[in-house]
NUTORLO-17193 format. One record per residue (C-alpha): residue number from 0; residue in three letters; x negated, y, z. Coordinates in Angstrom, 2 decimals. Layout:
N
+-----+------+---------+---------+---------+
: seq : type :      px :      py :      pz :
+-----+------+---------+---------+---------+
: NUM :  ALA :       X :       Y :       Z :
...
+-----+------+---------+---------+---------+
***
This chain:
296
+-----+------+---------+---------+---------+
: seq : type :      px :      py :      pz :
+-----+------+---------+---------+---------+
:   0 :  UNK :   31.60 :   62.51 :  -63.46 :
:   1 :  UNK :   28.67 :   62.48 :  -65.99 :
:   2 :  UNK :   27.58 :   65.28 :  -63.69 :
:   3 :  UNK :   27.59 :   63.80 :  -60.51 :
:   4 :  UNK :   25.68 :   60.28 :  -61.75 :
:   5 :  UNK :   22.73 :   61.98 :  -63.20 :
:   6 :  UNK :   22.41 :   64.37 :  -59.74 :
:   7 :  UNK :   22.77 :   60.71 :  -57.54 :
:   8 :  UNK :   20.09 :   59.64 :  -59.94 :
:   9 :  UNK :   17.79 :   62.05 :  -59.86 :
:  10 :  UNK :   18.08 :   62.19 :  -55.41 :
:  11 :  UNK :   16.76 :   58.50 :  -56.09 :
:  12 :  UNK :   13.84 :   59.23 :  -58.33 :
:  13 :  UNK :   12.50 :   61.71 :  -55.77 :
:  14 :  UNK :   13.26 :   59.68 :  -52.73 :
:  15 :  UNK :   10.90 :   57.13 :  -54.47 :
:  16 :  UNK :    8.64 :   59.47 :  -55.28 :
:  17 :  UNK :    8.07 :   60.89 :  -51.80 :
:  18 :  UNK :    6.95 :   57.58 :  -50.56 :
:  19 :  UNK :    4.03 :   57.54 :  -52.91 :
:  20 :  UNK :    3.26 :   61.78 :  -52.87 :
:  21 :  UNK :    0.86 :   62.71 :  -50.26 :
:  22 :  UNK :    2.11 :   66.20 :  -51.20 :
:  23 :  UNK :    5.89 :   66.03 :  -50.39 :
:  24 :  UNK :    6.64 :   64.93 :  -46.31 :
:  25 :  UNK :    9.73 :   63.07 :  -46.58 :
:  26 :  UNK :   11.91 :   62.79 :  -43.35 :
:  27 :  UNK :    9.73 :   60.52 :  -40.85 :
:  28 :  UNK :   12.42 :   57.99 :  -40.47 :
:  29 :  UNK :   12.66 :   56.91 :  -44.23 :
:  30 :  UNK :   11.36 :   53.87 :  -44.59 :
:  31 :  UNK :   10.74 :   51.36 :  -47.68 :
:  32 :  UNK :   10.73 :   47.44 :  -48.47 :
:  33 :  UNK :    6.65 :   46.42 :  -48.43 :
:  34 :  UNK :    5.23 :   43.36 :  -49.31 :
:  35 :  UNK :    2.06 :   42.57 :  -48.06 :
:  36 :  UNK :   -0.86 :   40.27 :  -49.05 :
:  37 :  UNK :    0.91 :   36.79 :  -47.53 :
:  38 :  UNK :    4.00 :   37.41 :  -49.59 :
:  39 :  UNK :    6.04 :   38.87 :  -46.56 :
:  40 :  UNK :    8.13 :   41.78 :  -46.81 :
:  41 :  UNK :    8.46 :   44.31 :  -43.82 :
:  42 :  UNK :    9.94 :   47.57 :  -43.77 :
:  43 :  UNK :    8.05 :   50.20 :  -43.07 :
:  44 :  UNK :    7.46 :   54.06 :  -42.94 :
:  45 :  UNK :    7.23 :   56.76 :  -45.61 :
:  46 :  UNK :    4.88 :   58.33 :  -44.16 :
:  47 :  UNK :    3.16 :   56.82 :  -41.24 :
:  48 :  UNK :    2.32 :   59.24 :  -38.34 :
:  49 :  UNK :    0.66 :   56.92 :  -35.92 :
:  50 :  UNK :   -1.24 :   53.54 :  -37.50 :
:  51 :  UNK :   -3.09 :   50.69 :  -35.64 :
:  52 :  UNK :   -5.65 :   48.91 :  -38.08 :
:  53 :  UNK :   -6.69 :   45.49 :  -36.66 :
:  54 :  UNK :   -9.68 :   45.07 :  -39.44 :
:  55 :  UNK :  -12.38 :   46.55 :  -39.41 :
:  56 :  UNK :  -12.52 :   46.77 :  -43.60 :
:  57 :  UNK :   -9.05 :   48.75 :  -43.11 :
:  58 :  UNK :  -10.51 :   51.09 :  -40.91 :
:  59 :  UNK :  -13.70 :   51.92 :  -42.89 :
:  60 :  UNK :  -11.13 :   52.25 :  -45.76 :
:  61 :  UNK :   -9.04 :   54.88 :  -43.93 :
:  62 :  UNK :  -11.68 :   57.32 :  -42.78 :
:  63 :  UNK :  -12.66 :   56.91 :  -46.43 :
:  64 :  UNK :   -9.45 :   58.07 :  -47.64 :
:  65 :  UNK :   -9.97 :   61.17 :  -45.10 :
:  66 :  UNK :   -6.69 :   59.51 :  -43.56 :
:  67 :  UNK :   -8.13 :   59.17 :  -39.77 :
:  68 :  UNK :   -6.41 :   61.52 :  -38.20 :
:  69 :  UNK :   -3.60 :   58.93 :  -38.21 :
:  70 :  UNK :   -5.25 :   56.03 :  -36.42 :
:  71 :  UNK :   -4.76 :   55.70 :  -32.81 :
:  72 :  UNK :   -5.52 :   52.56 :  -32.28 :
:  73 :  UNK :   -8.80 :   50.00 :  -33.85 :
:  74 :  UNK :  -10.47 :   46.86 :  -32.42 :
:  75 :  UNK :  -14.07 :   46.37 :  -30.90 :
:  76 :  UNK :  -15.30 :   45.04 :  -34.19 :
:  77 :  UNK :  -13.85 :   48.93 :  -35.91 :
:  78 :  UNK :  -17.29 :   50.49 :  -35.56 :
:  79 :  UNK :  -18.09 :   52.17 :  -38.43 :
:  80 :  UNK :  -18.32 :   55.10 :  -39.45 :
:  81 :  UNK :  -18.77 :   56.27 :  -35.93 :
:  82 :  UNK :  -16.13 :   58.30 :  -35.12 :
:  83 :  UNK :  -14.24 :   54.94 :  -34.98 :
:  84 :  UNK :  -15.62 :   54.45 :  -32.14 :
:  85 :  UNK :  -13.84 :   57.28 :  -30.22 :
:  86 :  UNK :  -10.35 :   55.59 :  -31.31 :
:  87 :  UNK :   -8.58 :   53.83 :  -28.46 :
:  88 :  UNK :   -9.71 :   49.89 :  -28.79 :
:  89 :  UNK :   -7.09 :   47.32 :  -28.81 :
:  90 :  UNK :   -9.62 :   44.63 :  -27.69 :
:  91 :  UNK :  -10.99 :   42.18 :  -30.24 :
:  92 :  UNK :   -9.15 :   40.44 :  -33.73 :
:  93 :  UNK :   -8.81 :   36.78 :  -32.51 :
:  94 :  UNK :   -7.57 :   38.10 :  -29.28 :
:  95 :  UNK :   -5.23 :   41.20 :  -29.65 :
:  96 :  UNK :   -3.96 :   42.95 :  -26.93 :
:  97 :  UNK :   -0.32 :   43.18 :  -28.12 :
:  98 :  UNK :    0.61 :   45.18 :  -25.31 :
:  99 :  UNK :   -1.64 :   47.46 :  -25.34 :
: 100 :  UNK :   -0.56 :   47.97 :  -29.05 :
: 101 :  UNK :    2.88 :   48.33 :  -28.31 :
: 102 :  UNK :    1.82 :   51.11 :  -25.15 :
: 103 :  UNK :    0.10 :   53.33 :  -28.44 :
: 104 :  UNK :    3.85 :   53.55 :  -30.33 :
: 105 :  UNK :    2.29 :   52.60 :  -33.50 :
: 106 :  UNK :    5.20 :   52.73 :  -36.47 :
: 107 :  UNK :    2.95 :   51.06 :  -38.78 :
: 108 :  UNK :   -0.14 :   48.22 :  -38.19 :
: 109 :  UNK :   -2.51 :   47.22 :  -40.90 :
: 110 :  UNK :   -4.13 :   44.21 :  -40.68 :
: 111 :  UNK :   -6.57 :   41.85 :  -41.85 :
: 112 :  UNK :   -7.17 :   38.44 :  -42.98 :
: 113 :  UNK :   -8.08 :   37.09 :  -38.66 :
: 114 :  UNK :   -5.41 :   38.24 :  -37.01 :
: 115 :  UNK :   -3.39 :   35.29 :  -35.12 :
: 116 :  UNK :    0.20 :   34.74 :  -36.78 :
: 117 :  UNK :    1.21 :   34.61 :  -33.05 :
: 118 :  UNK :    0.26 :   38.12 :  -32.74 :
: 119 :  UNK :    1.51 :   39.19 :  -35.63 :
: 120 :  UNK :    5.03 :   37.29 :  -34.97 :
: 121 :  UNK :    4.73 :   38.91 :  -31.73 :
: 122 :  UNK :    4.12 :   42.54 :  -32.91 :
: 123 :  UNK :    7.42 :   41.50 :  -35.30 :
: 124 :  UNK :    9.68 :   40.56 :  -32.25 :
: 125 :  UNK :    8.79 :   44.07 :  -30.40 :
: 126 :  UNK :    9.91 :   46.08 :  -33.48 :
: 127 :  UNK :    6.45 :   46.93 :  -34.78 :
: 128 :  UNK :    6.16 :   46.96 :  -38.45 :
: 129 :  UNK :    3.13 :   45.11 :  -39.68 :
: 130 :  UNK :    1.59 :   44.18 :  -43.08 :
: 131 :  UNK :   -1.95 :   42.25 :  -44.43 :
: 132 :  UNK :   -4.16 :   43.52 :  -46.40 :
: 133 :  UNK :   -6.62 :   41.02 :  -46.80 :
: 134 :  UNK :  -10.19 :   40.35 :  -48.34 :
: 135 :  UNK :  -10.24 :   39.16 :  -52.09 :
: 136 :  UNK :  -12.13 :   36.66 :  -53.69 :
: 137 :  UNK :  -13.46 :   39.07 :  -56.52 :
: 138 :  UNK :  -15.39 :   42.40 :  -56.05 :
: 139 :  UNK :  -12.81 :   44.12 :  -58.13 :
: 140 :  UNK :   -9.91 :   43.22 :  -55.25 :
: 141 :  UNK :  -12.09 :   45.84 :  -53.31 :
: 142 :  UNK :  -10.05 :   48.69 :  -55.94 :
: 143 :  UNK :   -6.65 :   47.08 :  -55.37 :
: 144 :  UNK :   -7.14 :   46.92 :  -51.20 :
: 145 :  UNK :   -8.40 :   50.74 :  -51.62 :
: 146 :  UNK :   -5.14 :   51.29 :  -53.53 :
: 147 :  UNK :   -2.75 :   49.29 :  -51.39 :
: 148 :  UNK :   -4.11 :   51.04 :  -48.28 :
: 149 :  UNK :   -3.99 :   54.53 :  -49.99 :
: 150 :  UNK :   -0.19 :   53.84 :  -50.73 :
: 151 :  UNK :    0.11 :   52.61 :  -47.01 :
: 152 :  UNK :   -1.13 :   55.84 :  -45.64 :
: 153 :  UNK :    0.01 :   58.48 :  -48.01 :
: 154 :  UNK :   -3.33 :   58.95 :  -49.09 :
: 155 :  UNK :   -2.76 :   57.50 :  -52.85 :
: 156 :  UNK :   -4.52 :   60.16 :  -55.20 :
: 157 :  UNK :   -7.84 :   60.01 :  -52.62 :
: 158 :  UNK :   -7.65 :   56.62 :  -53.27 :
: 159 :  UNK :   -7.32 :   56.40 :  -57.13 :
: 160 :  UNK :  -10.11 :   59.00 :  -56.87 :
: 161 :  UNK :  -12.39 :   56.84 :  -54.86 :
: 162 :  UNK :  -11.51 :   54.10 :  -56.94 :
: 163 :  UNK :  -12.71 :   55.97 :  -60.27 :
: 164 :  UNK :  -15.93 :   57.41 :  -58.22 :
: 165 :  UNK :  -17.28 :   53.85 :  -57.02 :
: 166 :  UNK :  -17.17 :   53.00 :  -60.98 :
: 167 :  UNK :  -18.71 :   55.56 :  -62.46 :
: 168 :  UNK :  -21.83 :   54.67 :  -59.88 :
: 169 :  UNK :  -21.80 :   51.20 :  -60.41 :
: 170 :  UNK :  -21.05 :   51.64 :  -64.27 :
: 171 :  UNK :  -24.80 :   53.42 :  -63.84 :
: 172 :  UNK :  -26.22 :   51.36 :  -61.98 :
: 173 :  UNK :  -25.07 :   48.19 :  -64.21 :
: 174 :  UNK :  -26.38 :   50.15 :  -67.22 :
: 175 :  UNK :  -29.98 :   50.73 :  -65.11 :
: 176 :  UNK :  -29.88 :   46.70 :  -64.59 :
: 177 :  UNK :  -29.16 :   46.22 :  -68.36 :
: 178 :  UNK :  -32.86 :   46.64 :  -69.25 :
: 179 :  UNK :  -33.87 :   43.54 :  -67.28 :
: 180 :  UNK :  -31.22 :   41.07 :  -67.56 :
: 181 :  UNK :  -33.77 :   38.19 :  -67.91 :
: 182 :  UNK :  -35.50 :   35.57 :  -64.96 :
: 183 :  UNK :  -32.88 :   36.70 :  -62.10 :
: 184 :  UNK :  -34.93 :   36.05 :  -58.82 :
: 185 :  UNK :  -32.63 :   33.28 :  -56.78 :
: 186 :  UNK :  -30.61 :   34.50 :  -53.77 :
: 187 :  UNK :  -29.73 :   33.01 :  -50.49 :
: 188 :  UNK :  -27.08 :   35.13 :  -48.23 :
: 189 :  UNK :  -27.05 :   34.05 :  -44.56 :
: 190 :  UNK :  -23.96 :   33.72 :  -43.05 :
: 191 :  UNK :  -24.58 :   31.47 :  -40.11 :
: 192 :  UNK :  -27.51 :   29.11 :  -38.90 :
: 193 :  UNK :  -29.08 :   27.13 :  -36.54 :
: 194 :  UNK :  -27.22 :   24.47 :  -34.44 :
: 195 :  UNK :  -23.92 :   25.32 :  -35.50 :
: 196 :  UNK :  -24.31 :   24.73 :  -39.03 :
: 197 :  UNK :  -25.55 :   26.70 :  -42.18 :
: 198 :  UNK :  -22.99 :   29.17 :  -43.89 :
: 199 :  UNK :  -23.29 :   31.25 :  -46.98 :
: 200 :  UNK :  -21.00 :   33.23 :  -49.37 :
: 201 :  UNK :  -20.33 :   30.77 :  -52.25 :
: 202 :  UNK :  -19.18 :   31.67 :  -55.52 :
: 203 :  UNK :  -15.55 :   32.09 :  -55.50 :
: 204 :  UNK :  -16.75 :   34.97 :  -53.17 :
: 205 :  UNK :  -16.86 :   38.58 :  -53.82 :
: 206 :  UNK :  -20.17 :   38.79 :  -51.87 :
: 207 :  UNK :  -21.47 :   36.09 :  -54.51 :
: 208 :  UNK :  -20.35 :   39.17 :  -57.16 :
: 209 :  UNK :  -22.35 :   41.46 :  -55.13 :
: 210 :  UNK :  -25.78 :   39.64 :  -55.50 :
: 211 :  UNK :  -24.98 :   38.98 :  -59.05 :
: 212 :  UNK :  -24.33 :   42.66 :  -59.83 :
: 213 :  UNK :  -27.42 :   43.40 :  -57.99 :
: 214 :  UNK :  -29.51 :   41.72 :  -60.23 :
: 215 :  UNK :  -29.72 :   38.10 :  -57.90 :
: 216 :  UNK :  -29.25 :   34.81 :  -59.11 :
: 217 :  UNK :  -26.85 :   33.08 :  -55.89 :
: 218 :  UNK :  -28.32 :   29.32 :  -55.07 :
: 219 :  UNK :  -24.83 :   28.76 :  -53.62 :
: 220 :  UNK :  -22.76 :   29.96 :  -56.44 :
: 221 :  UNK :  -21.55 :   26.23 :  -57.35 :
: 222 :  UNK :  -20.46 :   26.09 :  -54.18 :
: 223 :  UNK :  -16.65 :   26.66 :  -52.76 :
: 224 :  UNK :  -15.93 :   27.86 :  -49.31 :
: 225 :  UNK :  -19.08 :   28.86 :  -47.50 :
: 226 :  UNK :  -20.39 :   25.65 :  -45.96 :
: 227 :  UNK :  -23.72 :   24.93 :  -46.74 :
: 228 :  UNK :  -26.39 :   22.09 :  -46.24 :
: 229 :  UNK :  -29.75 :   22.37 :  -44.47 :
: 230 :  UNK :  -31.17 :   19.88 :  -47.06 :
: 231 :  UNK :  -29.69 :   22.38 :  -50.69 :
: 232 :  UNK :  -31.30 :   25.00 :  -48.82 :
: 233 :  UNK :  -34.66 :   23.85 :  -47.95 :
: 234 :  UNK :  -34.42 :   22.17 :  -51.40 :
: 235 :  UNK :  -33.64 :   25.07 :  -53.47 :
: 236 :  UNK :  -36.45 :   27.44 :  -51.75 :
: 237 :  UNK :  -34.67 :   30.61 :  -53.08 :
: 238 :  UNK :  -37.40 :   33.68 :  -54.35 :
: 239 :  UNK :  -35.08 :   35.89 :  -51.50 :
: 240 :  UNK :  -33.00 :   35.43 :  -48.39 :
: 241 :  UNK :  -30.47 :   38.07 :  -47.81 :
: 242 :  UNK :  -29.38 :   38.44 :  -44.13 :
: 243 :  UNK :  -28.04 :   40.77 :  -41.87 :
: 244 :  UNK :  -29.97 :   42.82 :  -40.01 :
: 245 :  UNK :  -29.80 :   41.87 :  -36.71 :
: 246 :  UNK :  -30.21 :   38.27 :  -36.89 :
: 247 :  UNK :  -33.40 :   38.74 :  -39.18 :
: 248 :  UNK :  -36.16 :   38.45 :  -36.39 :
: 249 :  UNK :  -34.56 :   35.30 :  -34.93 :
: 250 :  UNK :  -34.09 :   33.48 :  -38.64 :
: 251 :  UNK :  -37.31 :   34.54 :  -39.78 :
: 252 :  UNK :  -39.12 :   32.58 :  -36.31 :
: 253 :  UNK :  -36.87 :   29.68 :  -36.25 :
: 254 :  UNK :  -37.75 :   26.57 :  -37.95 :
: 255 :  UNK :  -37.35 :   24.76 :  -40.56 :
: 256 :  UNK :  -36.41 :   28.14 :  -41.88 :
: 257 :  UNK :  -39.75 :   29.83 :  -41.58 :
: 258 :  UNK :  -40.89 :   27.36 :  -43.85 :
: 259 :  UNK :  -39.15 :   28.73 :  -46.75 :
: 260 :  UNK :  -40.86 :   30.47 :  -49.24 :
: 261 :  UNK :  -39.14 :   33.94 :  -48.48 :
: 262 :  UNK :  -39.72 :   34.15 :  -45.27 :
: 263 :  UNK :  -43.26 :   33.30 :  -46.09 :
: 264 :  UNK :  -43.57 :   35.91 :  -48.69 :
: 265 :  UNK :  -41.92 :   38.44 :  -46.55 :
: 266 :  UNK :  -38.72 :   38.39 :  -49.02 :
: 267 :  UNK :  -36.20 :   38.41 :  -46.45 :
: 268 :  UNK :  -34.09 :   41.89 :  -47.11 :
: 269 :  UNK :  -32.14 :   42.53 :  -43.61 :
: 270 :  UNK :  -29.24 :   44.47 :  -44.61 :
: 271 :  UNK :  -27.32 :   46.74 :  -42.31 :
: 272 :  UNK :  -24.07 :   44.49 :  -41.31 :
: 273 :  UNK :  -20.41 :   45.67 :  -42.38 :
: 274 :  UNK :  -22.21 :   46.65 :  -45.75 :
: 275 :  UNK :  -22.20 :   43.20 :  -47.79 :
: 276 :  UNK :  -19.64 :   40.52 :  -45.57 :
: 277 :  UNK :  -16.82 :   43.43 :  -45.55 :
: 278 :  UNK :  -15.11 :   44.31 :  -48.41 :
: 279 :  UNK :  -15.58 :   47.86 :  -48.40 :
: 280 :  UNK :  -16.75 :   51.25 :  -50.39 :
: 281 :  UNK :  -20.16 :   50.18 :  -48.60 :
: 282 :  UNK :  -20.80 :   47.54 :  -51.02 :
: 283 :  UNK :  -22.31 :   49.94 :  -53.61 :
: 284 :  UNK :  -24.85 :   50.30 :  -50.98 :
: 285 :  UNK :  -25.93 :   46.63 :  -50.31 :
: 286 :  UNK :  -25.98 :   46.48 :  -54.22 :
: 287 :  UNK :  -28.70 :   49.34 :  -54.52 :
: 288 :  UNK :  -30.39 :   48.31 :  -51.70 :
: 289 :  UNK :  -30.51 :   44.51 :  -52.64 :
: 290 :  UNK :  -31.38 :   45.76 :  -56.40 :
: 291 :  UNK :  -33.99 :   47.89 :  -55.16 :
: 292 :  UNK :  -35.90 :   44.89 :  -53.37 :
: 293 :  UNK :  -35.64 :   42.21 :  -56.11 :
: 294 :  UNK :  -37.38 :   44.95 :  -58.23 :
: 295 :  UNK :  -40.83 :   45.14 :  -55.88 :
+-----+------+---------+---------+---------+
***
């Protein structure tokens, strides 16, 4: 009897294990209790075969873990790194094409923090196992979404060894930032202007974390949520304005903004997008990059 409890024992252990082992391959149709980032618990796969990732964060993440051969499905907004782009699209993140999930025969979808809950609740109804992983407020949450989404897709030592690379180079970089701690240049990060309103990361953001470790001083960091006046900003006249790429040109010729000192100075840094407002391995690049242009 003593016998035959420590054998059923031991077939637990390693039933465990094998959901966690990129090394084993458990059967396909073993399948364990998952809770995601909004507290609900799903069962899903083992060992996923054929994901749909409505975020583009959770994408990036995946072909970071060297785990794309498993998506089949992304949305528009999935565009990086490129060979996303050759994925089949399931249409945008507001407005999912549930269907056209289903037609894939997806046994796992990761999502994001934009996805409807009527999607979601719809993806639920049709048998299609889905869980959140969404953005956190801290830089650091960008290690435990790495980790949750290595679990996810099998792909949990690549991630803890991601994870301990992105350190060590920021540990470095930190240390090269040590020597100059004093007079941080102020920071403005442009999320959204013009008629619609003004919008910037505030500090209970991990973008706020990002300008901070970059050696920026953020003019919004007293600020919750990512409204922001016209008036604070004209006001506060920050030494640099952080925006993304794209929209640079337009900001930098539209008043009252081309008033500001920045623009004036030519101290606008346009960043490549997806590398500071998602919560990605990319990160470590908008910090060098921003570092590198509060230094000139």
């Amino acid at each position: 009897m003593k016998a035959t409890k420590t054998l059923i024992l031991l077939l637990a252990v390693l039933l465990l294990a094998s959901c966690h082992n990129p090394v084993t391959t458990p059967d396909e149709n073993t399948t364990v209790s998952y809770t995601d980032d909004y507290q609900h618990t799903v069962q899903i796969p083992c060992a996923p075969k054929r994901i749909v990732s409505t975020s583009p964060a959770v994408t990036e993440i995946i072909f970071a873990l060297g785990a794309q051969n498993l998506l089949v499905g992304r949305t528009d907004f999935c565009v990086y790194p490129p060979q996303a782009q050759d994925i089949v699209s399931i249409g945008g993140i507001s407005n999912l094409n549930v269907e056209k999930i289903v037609s894939l025969q997806p046994d796992l979808v990761i999502s994001g923090s934009m996805i409807p809950q009527k999607s979601s609740t719809q993806l639920e109804q049709m048998g299609v196992p889905i869980v959140c992983v969404i953005e956190k407020q801290s830089f650091d949450g960008l290690y435990e979404n790495i980790s949750k989404i290595g679990q996810l897709v099998g792909r949990t030592q690549q991630a803890d060894s991601l994870n301990r690379r992105m350190k060590e180079q920021l540990g470095e970089l930190s240390r090269q930032l040590d020597s100059n701690t004093t007079g941080k240049p102020s920071v403005y990060y442009v999320v959204g202007f013009g008629s619609s309103g003004n919008f910037t990361a505030g500090g209970n953001s991990f973008i706020n974390d990002i300008i901070d470790m970059a050696g920026g001083r953020n003019i919004a960091s007293d600020v919750t949520g990512w409204s922001y006046s016209l008036e604070a900003l004209m006001h506060a006249d920050p030494d640099y304005i952080i925006i993304r790429r794209e929209d640079s040109a337009t900001f930098c010729r539209t008043l009252p903004y081309n008033r500001l000192s920045a623009v004036k100075k030519g101290q606008v840094i346009a960043i490549e997008s997806g590398t500071i407002d998602l919560q990605v391995p990319r990160n470590l690049q908008a910090i060098r990059t921003i570092n590198s242009r509060l230094k000139q």
